[in-house]
Backbone as JSON, one array per atom type, in Angstrom:
{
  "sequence": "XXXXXXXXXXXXXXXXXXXXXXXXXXXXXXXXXXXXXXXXXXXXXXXXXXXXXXXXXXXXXXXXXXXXXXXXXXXXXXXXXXXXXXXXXXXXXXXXXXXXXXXXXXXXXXXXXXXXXXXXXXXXXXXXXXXXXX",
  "N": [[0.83, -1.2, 0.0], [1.69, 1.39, 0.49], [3.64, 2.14, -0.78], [2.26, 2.33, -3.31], [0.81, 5.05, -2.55], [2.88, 6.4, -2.74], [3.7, 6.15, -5.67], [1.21, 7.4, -6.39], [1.26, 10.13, -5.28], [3.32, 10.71, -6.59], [2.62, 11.01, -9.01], [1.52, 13.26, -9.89], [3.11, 16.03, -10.52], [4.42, 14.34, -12.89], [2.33, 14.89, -13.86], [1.65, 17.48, -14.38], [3.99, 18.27, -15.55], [3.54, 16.97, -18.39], [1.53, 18.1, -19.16], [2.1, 20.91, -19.54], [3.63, 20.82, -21.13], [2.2, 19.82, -23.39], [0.42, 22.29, -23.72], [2.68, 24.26, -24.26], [3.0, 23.01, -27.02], [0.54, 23.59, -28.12], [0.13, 26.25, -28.13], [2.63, 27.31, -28.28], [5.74, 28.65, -27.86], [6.14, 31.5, -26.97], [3.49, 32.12, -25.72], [3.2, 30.14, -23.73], [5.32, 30.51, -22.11], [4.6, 32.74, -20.9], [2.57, 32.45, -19.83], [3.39, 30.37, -18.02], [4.68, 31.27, -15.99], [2.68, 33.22, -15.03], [1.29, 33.94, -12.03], [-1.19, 33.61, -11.3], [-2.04, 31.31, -12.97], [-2.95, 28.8, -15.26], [-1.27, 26.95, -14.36], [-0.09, 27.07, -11.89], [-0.73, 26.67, -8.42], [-0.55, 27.12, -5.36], [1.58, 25.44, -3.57], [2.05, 24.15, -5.78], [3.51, 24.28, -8.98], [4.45, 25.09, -11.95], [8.02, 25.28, -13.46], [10.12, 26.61, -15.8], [13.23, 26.2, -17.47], [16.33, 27.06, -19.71], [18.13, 24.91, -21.84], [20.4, 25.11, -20.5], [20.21, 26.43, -18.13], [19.57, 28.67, -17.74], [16.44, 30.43, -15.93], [13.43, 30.27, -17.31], [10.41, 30.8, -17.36], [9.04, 31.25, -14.06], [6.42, 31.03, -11.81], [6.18, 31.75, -8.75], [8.26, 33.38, -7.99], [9.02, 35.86, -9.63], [11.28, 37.56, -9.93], [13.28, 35.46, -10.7], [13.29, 34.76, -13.31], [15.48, 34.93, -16.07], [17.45, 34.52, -14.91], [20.67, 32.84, -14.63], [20.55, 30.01, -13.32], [22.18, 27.9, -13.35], [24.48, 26.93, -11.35], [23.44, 27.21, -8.71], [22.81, 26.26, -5.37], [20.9, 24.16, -3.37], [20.02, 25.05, 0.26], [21.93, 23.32, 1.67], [23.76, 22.76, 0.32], [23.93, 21.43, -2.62], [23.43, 21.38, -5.68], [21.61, 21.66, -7.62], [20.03, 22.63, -10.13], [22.06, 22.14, -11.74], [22.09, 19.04, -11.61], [19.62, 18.66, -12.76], [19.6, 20.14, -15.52], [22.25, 18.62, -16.58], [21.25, 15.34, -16.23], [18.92, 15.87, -17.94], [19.87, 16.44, -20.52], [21.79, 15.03, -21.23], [21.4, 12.08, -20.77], [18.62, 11.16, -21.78], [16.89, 12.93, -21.11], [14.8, 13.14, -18.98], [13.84, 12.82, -15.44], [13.98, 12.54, -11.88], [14.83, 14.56, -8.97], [15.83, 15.32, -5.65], [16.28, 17.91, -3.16], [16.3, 20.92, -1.2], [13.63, 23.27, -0.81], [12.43, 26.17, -0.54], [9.54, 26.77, 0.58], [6.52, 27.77, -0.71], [4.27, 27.73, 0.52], [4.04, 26.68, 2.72], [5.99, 28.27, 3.92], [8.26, 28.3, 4.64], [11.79, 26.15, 4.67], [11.54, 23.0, 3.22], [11.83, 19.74, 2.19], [12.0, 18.6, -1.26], [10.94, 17.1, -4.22], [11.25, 17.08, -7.63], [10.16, 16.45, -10.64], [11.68, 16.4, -14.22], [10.98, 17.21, -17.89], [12.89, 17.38, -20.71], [11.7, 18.85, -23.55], [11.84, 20.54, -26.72], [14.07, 23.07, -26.76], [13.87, 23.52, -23.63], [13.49, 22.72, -20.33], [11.53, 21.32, -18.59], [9.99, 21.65, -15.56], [8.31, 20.16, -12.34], [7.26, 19.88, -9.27], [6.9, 18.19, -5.8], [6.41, 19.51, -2.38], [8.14, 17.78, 0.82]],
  "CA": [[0.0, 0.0, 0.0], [3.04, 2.46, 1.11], [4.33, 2.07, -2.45], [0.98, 2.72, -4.19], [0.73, 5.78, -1.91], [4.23, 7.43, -3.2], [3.11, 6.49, -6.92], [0.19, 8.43, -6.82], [1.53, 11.23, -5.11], [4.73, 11.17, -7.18], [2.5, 11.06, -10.39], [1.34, 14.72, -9.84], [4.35, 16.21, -10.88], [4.29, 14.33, -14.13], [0.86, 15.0, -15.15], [1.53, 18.63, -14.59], [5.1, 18.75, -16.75], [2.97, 16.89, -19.39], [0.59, 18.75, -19.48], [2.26, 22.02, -19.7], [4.46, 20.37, -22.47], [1.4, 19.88, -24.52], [0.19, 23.41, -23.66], [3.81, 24.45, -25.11], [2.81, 22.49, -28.31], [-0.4, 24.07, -28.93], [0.42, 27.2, -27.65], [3.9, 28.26, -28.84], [6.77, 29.2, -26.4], [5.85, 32.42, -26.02], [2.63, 32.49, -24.89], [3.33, 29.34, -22.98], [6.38, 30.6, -20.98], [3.67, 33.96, -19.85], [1.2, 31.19, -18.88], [3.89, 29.49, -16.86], [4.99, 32.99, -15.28], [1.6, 34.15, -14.22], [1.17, 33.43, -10.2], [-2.99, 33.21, -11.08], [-2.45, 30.95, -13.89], [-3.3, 27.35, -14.54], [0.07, 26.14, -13.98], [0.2, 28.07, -10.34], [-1.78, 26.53, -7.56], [0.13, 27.23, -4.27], [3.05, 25.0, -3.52], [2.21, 23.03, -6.99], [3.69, 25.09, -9.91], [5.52, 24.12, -13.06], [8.7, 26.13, -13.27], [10.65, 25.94, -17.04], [14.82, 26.26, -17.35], [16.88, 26.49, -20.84], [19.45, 23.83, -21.82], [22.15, 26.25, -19.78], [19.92, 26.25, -16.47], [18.79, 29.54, -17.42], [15.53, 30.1, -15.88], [12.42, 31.19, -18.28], [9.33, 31.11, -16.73], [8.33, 31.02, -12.57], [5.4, 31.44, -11.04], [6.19, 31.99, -7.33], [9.07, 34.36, -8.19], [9.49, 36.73, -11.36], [12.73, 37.96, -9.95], [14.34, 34.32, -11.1], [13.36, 34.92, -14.81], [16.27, 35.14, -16.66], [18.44, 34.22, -14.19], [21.18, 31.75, -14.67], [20.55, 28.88, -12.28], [23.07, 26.36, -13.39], [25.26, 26.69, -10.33], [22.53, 27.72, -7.56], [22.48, 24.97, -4.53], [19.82, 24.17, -1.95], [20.87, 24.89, 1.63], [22.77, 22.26, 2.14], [25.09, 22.83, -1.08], [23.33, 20.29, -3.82], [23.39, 21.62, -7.42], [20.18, 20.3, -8.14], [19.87, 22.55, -11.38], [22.86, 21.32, -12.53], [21.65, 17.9, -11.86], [18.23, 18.8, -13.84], [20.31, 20.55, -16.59], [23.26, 17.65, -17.06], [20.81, 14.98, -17.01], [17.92, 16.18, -19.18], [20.67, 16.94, -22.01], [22.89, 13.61, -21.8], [20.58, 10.84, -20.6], [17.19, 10.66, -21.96], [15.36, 13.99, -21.09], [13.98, 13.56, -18.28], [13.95, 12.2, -14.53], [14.07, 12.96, -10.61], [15.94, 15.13, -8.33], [15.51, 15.78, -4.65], [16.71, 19.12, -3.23], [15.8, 21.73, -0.22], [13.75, 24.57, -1.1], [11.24, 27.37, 0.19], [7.84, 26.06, 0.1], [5.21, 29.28, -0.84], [2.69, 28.06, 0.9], [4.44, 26.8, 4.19], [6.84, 29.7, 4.07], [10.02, 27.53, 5.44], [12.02, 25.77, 3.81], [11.13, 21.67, 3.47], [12.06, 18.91, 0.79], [11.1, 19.11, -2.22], [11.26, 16.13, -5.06], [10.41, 17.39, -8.61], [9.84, 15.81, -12.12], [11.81, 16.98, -15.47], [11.41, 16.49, -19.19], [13.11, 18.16, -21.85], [10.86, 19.41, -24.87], [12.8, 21.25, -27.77], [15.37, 23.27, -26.15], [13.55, 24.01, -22.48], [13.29, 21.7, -19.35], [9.69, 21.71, -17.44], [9.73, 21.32, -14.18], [7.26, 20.48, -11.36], [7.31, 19.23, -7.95], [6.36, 18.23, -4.58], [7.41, 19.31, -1.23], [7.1, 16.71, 2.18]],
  "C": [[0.87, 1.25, 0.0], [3.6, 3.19, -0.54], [3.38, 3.05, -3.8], [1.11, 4.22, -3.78], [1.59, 6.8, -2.48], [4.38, 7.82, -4.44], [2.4, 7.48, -7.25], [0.51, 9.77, -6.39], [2.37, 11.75, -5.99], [3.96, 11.72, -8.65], [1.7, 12.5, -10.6], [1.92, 15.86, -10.7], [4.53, 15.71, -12.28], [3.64, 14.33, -14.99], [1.29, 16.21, -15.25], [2.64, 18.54, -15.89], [4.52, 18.43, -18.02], [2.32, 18.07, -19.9], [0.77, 20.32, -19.72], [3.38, 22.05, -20.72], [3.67, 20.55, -23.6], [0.11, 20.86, -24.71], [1.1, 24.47, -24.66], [3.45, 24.03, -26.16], [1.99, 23.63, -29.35], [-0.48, 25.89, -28.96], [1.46, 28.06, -28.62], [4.37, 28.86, -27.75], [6.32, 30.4, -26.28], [4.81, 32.84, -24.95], [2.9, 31.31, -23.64], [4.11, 29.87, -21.54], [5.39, 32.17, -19.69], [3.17, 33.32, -19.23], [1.68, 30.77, -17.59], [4.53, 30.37, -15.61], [4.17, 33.51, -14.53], [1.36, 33.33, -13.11], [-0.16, 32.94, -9.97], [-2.79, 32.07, -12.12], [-2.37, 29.1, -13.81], [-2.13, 26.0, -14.3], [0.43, 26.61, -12.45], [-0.69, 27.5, -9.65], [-0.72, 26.01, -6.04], [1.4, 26.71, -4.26], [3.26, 24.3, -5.15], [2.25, 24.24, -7.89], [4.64, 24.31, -10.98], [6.53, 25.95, -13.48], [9.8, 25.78, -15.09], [12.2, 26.52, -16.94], [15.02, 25.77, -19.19], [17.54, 25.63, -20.98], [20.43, 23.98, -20.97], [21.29, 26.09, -18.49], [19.4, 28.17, -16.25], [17.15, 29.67, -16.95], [14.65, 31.04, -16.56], [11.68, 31.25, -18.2], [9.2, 30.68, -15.15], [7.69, 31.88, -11.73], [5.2, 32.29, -10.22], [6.85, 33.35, -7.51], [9.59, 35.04, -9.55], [10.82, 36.9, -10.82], [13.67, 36.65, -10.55], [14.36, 34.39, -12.44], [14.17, 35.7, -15.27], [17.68, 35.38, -16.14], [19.2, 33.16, -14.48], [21.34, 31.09, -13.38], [21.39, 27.48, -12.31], [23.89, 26.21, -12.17], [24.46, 26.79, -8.86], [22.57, 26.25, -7.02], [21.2, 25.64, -3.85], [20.98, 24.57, -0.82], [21.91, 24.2, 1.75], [23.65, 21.79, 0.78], [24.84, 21.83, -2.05], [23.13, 20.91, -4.76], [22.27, 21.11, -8.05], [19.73, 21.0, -9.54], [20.85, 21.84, -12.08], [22.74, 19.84, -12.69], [20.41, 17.74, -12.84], [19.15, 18.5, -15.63], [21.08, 19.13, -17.62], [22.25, 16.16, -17.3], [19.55, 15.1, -17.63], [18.84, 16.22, -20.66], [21.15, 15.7, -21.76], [21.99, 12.34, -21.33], [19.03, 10.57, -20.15], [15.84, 11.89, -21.77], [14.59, 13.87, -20.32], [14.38, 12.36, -17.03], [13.68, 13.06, -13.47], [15.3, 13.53, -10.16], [15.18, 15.56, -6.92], [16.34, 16.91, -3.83], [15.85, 19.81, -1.75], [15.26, 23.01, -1.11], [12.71, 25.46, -0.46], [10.39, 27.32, -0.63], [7.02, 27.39, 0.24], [4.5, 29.31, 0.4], [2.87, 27.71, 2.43], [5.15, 27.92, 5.21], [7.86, 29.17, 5.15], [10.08, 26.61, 4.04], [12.27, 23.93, 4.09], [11.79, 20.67, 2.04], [10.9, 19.01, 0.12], [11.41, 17.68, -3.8], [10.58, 16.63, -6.68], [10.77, 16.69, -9.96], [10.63, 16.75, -12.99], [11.85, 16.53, -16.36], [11.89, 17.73, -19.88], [12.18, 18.24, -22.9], [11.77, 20.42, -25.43], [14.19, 21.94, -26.87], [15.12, 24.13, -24.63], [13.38, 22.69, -21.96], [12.34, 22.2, -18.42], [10.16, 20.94, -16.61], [8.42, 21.67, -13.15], [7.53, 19.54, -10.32], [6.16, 19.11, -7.18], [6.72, 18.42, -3.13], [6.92, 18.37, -0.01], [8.02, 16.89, 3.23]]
}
């Protein structure tokens, strides 16, 4: 049951990146990356947001915080010194486009800072991201 439990929670996270992949499709990056930017919008719902990064770890659309757009995040750690874009970044580009990464970060909606486990796939030359914190 425990197992089942971590599935379904985990699979959150990769309905959203889908689904804001095949928003990106129909869409077109630009309006997409506003969509994924706006704090009301339907990629934004408190701690659950989908956050997008270029090939480089620049970041190009987030929700929570505009000040990060167009920030280079390839070197940025969590607290506790983990590179977790650079783990996004390195593997989304060399093995397969997509996977997990777990990381510390400042939860919106708790307002501290808690783990956080989030989903990435690559699509053309951006990496969607979405999480969960526990």
């Amino acid at each position: 049951m425990e197992d089942y439990l971590v599935e379904l929670v985990l699979s959150e996270p990769k309905h959203c990146v889908d689904e804001a992949i095949a928003f990106c499709k129909t869409t077109g990056k630009e309006i997409a990356l506003a969509e994924f930017s706006n704090p009301y919008g339907r990629f934004a719902e408190g701690e659950h947001y989908v956050y997008v990064l270029d090939i480089s770890g620049m970041m190009l659309a987030h929700p929570v915080n505009e000040d990060f757009v167009g920030k280079d995040f390839y070197r940025v750690q969590d607290p506790e010194g983990r590179s977790f874009v650079k783990e996004i970044v390195d593997t989304a580009n060399n093995n397969g486009g997509s996977g997990w990464v777990e990381y510390k970060w400042f939860d919106p909606a708790r307002k501290m800072v808690e783990n956080k486990t989030v989903y990435f796939k690559k699509y053309d030359d951006m990496i969607f991201c979405s999480g969960i914190y526990w």
